[in-house]
C-alpha positions as CSV (number, residue, x, y, z in Angstrom):
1,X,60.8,29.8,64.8
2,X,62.1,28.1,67.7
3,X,62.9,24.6,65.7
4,X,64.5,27.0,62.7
5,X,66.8,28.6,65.5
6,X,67.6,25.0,67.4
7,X,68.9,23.1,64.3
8,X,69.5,26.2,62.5
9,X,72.6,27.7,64.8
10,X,75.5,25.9,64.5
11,X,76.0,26.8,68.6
12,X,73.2,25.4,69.8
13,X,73.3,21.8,67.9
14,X,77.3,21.9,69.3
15,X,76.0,22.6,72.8
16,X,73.9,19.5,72.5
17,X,76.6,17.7,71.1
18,X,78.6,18.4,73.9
19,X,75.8,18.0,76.5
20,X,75.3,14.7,75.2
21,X,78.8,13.8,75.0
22,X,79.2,14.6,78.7
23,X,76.1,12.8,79.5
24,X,77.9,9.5,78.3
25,X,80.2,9.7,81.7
26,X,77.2,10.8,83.5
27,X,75.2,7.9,82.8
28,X,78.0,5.7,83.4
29,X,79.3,7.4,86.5
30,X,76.2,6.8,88.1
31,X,75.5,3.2,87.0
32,X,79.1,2.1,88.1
33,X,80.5,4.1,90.9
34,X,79.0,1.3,93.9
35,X,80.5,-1.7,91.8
36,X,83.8,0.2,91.1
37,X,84.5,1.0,94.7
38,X,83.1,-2.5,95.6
39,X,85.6,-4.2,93.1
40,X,88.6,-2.6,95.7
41,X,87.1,-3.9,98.8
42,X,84.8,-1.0,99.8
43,X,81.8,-2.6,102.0
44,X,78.4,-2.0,101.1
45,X,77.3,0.0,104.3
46,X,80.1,2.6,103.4
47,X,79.2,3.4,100.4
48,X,77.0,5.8,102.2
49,X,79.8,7.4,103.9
50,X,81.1,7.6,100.4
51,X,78.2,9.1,98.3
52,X,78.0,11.9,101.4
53,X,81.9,12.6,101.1
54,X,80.7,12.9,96.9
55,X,77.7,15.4,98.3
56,X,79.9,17.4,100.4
57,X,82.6,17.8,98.4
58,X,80.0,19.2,95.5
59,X,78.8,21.2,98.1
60,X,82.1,23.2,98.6
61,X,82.8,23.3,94.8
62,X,79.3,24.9,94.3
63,X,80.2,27.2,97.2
64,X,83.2,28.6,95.6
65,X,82.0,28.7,92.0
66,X,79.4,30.9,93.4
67,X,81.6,33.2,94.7
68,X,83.4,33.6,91.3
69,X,81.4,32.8,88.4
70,X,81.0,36.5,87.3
71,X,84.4,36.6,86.6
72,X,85.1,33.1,84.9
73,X,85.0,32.3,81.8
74,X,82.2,29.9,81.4
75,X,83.0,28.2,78.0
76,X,86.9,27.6,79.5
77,X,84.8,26.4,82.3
78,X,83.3,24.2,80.8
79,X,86.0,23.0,79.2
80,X,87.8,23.1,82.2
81,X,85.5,20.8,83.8
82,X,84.9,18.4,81.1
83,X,88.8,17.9,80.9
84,X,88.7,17.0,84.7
85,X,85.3,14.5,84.2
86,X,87.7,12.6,81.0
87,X,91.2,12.5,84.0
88,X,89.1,11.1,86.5
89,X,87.4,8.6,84.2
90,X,91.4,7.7,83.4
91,X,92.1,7.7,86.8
92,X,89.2,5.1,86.9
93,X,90.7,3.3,84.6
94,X,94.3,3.3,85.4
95,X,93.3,3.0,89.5
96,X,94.9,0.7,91.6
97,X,93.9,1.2,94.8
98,X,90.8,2.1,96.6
99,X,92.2,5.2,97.5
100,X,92.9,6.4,93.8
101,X,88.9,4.6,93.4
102,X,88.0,7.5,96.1
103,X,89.7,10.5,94.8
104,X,89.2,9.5,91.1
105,X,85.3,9.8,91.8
106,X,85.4,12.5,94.4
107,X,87.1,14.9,91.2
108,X,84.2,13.5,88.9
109,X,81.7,14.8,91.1
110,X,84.1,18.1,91.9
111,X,84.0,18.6,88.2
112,X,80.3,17.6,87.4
113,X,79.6,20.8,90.1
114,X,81.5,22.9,88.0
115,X,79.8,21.9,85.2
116,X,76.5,21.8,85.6
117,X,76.3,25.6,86.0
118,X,79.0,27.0,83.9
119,X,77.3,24.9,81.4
120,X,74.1,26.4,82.2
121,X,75.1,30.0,82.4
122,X,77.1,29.6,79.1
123,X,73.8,29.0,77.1
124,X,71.9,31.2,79.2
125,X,74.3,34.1,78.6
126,X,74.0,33.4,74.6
127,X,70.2,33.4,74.1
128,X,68.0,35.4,73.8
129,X,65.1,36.8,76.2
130,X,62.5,36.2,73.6
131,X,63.9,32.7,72.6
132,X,65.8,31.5,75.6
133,X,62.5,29.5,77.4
134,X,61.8,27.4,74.3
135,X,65.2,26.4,73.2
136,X,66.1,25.5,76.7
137,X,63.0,24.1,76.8
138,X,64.4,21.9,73.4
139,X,67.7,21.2,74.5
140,X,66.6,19.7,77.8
141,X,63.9,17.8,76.2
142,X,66.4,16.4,73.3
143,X,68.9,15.3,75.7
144,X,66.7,13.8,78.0
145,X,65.3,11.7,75.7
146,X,69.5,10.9,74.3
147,X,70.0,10.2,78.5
148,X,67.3,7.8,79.0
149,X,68.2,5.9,75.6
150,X,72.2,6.4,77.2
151,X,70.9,4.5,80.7
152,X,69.7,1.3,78.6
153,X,72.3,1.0,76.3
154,X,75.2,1.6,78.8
155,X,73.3,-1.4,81.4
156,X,74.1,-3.6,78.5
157,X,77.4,-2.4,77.9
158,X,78.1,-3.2,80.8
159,X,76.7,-6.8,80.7
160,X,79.1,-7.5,78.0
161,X,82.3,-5.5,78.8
162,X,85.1,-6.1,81.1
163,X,84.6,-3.5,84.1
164,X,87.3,-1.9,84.2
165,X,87.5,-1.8,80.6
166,X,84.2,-0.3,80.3
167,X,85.5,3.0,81.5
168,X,86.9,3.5,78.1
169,X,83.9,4.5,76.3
170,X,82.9,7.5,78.4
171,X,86.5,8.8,79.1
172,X,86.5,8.8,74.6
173,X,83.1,10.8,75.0
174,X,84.5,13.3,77.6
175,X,87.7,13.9,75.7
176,X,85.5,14.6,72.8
177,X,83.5,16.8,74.6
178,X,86.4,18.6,76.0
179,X,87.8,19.2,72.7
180,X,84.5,20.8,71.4
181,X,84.2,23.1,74.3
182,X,86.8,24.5,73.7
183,X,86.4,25.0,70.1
184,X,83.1,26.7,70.4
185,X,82.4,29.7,68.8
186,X,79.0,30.7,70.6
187,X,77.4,34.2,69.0
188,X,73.9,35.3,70.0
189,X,71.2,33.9,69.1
């Protein structure tokens, strides 16, 4: 029953879609965030201050979203946040200065906090009681297996791909994702 309903509904094979589309600048995010601040001067013993500035700022994103999740919208969330993962991957891209390096991957991880659980009460608010464990259960496992696949095959794009350059791929995967989110049609599973 649960494998009927997972590739059966055309909602949840889009949510994976999407999941896996967004896991693209995941991956990449966190397999080229050090280098990419390193490549504008940034010394190795800050990027601690740097990863904590990340935490914090997630930290007070989460805090807020809290307070107001009820009343969101969590597929504009979503798309919301997907929309702000793709401009900071552009801003990535386009970044001239460590300072734009900074803020483009403080608003990745701003966004990736409001992602993670609008994303998750999106689905959540779509199943079922009686079905909702096992198709989590399948979506997690699907994309976990797509993320660890992802890790190898983005270390050897970026072997091969000018670094800056390399940013292009995942900004095409989040502006794809963004465009599905926000032409989801969920319905009850």
């Amino acid at each position: 029953d649960t494998i009927k309903i997972f590739w059966g509904t055309p909602f949840i094979r889009k949510y994976v879609y999407l999941q896996v589309l967004a896991e693209v600048g995941f991956c990449y995010f966190i397999l080229s965030w050090q280098p990419y601040l390193m490549s504008f001067g940034i010394k190795a013993g800050s990027l601690g201050f740097v990863f904590t500035l990340m935490m914090v700022a997630m930290a007070i994103v989460g805090i807020l979203l809290s307070r107001y999740m009820n009343h969101m919208n969590n597929p504009r969330l979503v798309a919301l946040s997907v929309l702000l993962m793709w401009i900071a991957f552009v801003g990535m891209c386009a970044g001239r200065s460590l300072t734009a390096a900074v803020l483009s991957t403080l608003l990745y991880q701003c966004a990736l906090a409001i992602k993670m659980p609008a994303h998750a009460a999106w689905l959540n608010g779509y199943l079922k009681d009686e079905n909702r464990a096992a198709i989590l259960s399948a979506v997690s496992t699907c994309v976990s297996v797509y993320t660890a696949i992802l890790f190898i095959g983005l270390g050897v794009w970026m072997q091969h791909v000018p670094f800056k350059a390399g940013f292009v791929l995942p900004a095409i995967a989040l502006f794809s994702a963004t465009l599905l989110a926000m032409n989801m049609k969920p319905e009850h599973i």
